[in-house]
C-alpha positions as CSV (number, residue, x, y, z in Angstrom):
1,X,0.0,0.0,0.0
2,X,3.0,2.3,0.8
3,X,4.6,1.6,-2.3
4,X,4.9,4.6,-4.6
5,X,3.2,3.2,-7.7
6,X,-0.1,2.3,-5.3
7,X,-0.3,5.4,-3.3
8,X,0.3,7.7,-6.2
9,X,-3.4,7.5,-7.3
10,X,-4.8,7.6,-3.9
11,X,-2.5,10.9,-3.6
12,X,-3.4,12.5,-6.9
13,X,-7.1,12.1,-6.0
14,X,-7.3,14.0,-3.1
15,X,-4.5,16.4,-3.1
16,X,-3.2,14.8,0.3
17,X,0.8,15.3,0.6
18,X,2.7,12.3,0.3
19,X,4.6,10.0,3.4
20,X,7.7,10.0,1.6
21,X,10.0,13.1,0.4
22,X,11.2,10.7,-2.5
23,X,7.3,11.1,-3.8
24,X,6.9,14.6,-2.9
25,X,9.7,15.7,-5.6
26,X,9.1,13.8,-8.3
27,X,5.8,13.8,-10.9
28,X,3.5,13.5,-7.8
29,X,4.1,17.0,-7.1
30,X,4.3,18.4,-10.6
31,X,1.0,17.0,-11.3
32,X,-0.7,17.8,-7.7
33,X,0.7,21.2,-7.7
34,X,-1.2,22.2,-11.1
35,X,-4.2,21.1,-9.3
36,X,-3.6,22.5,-5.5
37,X,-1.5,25.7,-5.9
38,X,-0.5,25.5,-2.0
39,X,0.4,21.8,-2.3
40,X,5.0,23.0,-3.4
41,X,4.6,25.2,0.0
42,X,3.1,21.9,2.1
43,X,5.4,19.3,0.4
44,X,8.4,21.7,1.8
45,X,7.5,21.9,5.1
46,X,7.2,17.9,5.8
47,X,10.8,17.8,6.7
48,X,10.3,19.9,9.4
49,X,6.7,18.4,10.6
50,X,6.6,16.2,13.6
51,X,3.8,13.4,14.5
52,X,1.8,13.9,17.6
53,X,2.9,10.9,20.6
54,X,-0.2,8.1,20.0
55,X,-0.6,7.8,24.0
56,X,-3.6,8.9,25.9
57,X,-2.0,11.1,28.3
58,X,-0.4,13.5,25.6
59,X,-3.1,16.2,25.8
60,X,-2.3,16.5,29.4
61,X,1.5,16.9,28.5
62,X,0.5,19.2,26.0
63,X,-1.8,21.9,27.9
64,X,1.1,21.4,30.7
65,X,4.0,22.4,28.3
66,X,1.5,25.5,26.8
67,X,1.2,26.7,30.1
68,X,4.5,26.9,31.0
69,X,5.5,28.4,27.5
70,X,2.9,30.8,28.8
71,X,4.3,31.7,31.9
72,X,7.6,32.3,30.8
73,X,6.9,34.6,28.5
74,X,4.5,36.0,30.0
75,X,4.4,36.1,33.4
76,X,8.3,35.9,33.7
77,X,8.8,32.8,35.2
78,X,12.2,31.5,35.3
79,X,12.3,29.2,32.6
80,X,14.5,26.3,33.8
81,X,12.4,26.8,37.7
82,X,9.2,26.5,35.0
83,X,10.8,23.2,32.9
84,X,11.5,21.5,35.8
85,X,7.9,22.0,37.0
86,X,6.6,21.4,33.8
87,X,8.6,17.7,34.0
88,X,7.2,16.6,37.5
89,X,3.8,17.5,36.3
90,X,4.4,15.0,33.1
91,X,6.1,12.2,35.1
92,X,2.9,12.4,37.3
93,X,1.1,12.2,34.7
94,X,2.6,8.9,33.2
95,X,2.8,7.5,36.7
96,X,6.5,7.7,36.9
């Protein structure tokens, strides 16, 4: 299914960008970027996109690490006092 030859189609058909940079530069994106003027733009940014951790207790982590982004800039926290909180709260979390 991953296979270039099989996924093309499915990519071509709905504009979606591809899961491998090999596909993203070759006729793939010639042809998807006629159709999807934004698609060149998306294709260059996968090297710097990440994937989201597949556990349940990420969203915790998440709002956790956007709140103490927040209050280090913010609220002037010191950021490696606000880190090291920000750690405890996740280990607790995972039941470390």
């Amino acid at each position: 299914m991953l296979t270039p030859n099989l996924l093309n189609s499915f990519l071509l058909q709905g504009g979606y960008l591809p899961t491998q940079i090999s596909m993203g530069t070759n006729d793939l994106l010639n042809v998807t970027a006629s159709s999807y003027p934004y698609y060149r733009q998306l294709v260059s940014m996968i090297p710097f996109a990440g994937t989201r951790p597949s556990i349940p207790e990420y969203p915790q982590i998440a709002d956790s690490v956007r709140q103490t982004i927040y209050e280090v800039q913010f609220e002037n926290k010191d950021p490696k006092q606000a880190l090291e909180m920000a750690a405890l709260k996740s280990a607790k979390v995972l039941g470390w």
